[in-house]
C-alpha positions in Angstrom: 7.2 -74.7 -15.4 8.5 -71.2 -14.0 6.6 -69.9 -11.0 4.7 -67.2 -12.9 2.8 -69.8 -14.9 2.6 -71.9 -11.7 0.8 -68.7 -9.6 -1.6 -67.9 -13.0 -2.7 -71.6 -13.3 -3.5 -71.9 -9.5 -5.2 -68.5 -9.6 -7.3 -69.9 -12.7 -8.1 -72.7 -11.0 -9.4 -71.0 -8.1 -11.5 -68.5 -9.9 -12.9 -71.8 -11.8 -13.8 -73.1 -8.3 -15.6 -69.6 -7.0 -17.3 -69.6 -10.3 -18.7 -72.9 -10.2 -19.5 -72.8 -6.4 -22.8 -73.5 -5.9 -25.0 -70.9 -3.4 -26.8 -72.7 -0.8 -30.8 -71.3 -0.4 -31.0 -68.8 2.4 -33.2 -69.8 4.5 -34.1 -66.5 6.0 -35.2 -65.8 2.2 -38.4 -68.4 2.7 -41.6 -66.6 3.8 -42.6 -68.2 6.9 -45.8 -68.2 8.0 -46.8 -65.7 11.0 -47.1 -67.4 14.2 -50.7 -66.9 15.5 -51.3 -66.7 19.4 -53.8 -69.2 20.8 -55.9 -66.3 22.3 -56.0 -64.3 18.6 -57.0 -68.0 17.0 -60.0 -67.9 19.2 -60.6 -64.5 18.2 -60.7 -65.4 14.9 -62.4 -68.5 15.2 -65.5 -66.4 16.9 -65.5 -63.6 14.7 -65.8 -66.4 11.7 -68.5 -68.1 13.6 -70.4 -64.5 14.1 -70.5 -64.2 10.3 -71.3 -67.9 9.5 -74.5 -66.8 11.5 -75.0 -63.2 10.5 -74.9 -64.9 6.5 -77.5 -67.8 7.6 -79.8 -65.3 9.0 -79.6 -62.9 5.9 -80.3 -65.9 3.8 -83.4 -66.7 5.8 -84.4 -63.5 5.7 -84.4 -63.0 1.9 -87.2 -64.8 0.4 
């Protein structure tokens, strides 16, 4: 085999191997879910518990 053919079957070969590589996932690509501060889950776990009340009281209130 001359080197010509040589050079063209290795260069085949290694555009076979680029083709058929497989991609790992990114990782930075997965939605991660926002980190929420101690201080804002209380907030939120008071401002939830204001209108748990207000919506008891409405229903009270309605008949």
């Amino acid at each position: 085999m001359n080197k010509k053919q040589q050079m063209i079957k290795k260069l085949a070969k290694r555009a076979k191997a680029r083709k058929n590589k497989v991609v790992p996932d990114n990782p930075s690509s997965k939605v991660k879910p926002r980190y929420i501060s101690k201080a804002e889950r209380a907030k939120l776990e008071q401002a939830e518990a204001e209108s748990v009340v207000v919506t008891e009281t409405t229903e009270e209130n309605k008949p």
